[in-house]
N, C-alpha and C positions, 0 to 999 in steps of 0.2 A: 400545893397547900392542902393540909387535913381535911377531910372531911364526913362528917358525920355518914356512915354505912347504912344507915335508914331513909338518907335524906333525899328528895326527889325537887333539884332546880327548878322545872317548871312547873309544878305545881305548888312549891314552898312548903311540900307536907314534910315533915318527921314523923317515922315510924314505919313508915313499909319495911315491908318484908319480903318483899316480891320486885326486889329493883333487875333490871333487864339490860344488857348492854347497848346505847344507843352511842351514832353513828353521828354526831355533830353536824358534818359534811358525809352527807349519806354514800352509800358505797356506789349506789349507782351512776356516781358522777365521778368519782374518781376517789372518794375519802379511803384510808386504813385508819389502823388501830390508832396513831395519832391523834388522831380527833375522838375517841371514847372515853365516853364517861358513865355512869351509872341514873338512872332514872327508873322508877314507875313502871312497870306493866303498863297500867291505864293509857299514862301518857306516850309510853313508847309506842302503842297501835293507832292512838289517835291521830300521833303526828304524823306521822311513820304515813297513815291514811292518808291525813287529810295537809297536810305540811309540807312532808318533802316530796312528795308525788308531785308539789307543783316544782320542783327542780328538775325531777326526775324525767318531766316531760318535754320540759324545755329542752329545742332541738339544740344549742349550743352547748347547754351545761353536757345535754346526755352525747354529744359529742369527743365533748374531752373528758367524757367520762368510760368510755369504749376506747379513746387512745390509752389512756391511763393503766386501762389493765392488759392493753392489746388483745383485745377480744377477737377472736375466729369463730365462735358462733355464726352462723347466719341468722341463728333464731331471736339474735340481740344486734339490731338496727336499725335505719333509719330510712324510712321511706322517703326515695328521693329521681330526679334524673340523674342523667350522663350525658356529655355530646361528645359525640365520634367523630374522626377526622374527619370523617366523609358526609358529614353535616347532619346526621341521621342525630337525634334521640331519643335514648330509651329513657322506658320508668323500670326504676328497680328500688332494689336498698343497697344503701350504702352502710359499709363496716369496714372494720380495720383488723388486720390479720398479722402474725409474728412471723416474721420470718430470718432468715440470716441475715439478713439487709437492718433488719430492726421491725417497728411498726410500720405497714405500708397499709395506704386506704385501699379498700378493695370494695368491689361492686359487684351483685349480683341481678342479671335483668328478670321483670316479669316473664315468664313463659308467654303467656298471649298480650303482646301491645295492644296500645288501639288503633294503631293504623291497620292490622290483622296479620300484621306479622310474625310468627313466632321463632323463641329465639331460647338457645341453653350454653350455659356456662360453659371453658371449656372443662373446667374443675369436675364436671359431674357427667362427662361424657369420655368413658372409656377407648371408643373406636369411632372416631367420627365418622369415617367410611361407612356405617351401618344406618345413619340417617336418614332420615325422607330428607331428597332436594330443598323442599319446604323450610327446613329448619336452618336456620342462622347458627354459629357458633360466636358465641362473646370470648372474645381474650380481650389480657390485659396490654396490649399495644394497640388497639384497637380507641382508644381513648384519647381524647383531646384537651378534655378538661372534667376533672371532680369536684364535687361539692355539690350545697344545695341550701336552699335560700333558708333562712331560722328569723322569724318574728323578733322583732327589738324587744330586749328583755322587760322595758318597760308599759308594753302592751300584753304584761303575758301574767299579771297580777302576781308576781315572786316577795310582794314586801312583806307578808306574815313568814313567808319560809327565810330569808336576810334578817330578820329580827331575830327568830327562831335562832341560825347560825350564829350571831352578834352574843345571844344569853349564853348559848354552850362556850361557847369562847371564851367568854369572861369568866365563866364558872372554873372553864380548866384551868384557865390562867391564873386566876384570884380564888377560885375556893366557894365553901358554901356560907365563911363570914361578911363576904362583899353581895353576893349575890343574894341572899336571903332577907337582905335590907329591902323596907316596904319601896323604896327607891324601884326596884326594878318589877314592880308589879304591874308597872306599864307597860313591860314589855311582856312579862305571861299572860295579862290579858289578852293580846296581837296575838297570841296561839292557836285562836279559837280560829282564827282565818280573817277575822276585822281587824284592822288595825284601831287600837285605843285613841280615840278623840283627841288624846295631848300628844299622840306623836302624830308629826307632819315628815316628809319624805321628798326626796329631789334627786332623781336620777341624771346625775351628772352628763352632759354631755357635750363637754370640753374643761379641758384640766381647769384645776382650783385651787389658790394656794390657803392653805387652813393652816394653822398655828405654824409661822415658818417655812412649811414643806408645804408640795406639789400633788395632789390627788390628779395622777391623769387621767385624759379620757379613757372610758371602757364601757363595751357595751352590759355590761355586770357591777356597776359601779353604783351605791345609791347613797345619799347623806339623809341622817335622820336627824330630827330637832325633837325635842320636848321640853314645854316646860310644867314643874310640876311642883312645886314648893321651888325646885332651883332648877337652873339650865341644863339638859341634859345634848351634848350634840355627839354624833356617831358615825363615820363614814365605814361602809362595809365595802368592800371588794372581791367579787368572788371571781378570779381567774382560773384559769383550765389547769396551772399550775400547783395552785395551792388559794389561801386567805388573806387578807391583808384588813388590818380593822385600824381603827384611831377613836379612840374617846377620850372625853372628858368628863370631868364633874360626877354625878352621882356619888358625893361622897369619896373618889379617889379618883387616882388619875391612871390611866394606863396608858404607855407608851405603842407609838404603829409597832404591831406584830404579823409575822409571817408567817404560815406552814407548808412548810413544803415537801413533797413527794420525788422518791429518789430518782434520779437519773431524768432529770428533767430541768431546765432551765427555772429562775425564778421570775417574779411577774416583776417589769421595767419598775423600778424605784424616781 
């Protein structure tokens, strides 16, 4: 849908001149161009700052947000354990690296554990033969089990950043004549990092059947209510795959939408 070239969603201003490209579903979790749309300077650092950084942080979203692009950085990670067949665990970080196989998770250990043992990748060690005794070599057979524990998403304060996602969506989807209605001033106010007094939230945690269909569980799943002159309700989903939203009321109706990123399964329906 058209949209006025000055016009700035979350703010509701007309007139900029300085609109910046922002990242709906920010990159560091997995988003592309698909989810861009035009905003504000102002508002693109603030949130950017203060908004998606709490996505960004979050160890699950920034999980499949490093599958997504199959990242081999070491310096883009997750601090985490390993346990080894032989019952041993290390602390390292955890990342995921591109290979002919595809995406595979890969682990990098601390050099000095705290038991005092030290230990190097075999990646970064040309002739092991030339080691001190002392030093352990890490390879990837040496592994038992990967992964590492991520806070339930709703202890981790993400509801200004899932509103945040909820207005960009709509906007793409609908435009700047749906979304410029004083109706969704409830939700730019929530941008500030509080959420506005008339919207309430419910992190789902066991499926829900909402207008006919099934919201299953997920640990990224949240339902918002507001009421405000009229009913507004909103289930957001943010999987590792892509979006999945359902609203109603505020003046129109919009059917569950998906986005999703290539060569990747989509999130269970």
């Amino acid at each position: 849908m058209a949209n006025d070239m000055t016009y700035c969603p979350y703010c509701n201003a007309i007139g900029s001149v300085d609109l910046t490209d922002e990242h709906v579903i920010p990159k560091s979790i997995g988003g592309d161009s698909r989810t861009l749309i035009r905003v504000c300077r102002s508002c693109n650092n603030t949130i950017g700052r203060e908004i998606d950084a709490l996505l960004s942080s979050d160890g699950w979203m920034r999980m499949n947000g490093l599958f997504a692009r199959g990242i081999a950085s070491r310096h883009d990670r997750l601090e985490t354990t390993t346990s080894l067949k032989d019952g041993r665990i290390l602390e390292g970080y955890f990342y995921f690296v591109q290979t002919d196989k595809g995406v595979l998770p890969a682990f990098e250990p601390k050099k000095h554990q705290s038991d005092g043992t030290v230990w190097l990748s075999e990646e970064v060690v040309a002739d092991p033969t030339s080691l001190q005794p002392r030093i352990n070599i890490f390879r990837r057979d040496m592994v038992a089990y990967w992964g590492f524990y991520c806070p339930p998403a709703r202890l981790s304060g993400l509801e200004p950043a899932m509103v945040k996602v909820l207005l960009g969506m709509i906007y793409l989807d609908q435009g700047q004549r749906v979304v410029s209605s004083a109706s969704f001033d409830v939700l730019r106010s929530s941008l500030a990092g509080t959420l506005h007094p008339n919207l309430t939230y419910t992190w789902l945690d066991k499926p829900m059947v909402w207008d006919g269909s099934t919201i299953k569980n997920h640990e990224h799943a949240v339902y918002f209510e507001c009421v405000d002159r009229k009913l507004f309700r909103a289930g957001v989903a943010l999987f590792g795959t892509g979006i999945t939203l359902q609203i109603r009321d505020f003046g129109c109706f919009l059917p569950k939408r998906c986005v999703r990123w290539p060569g990747r399964p989509g999130p269970q329906q």
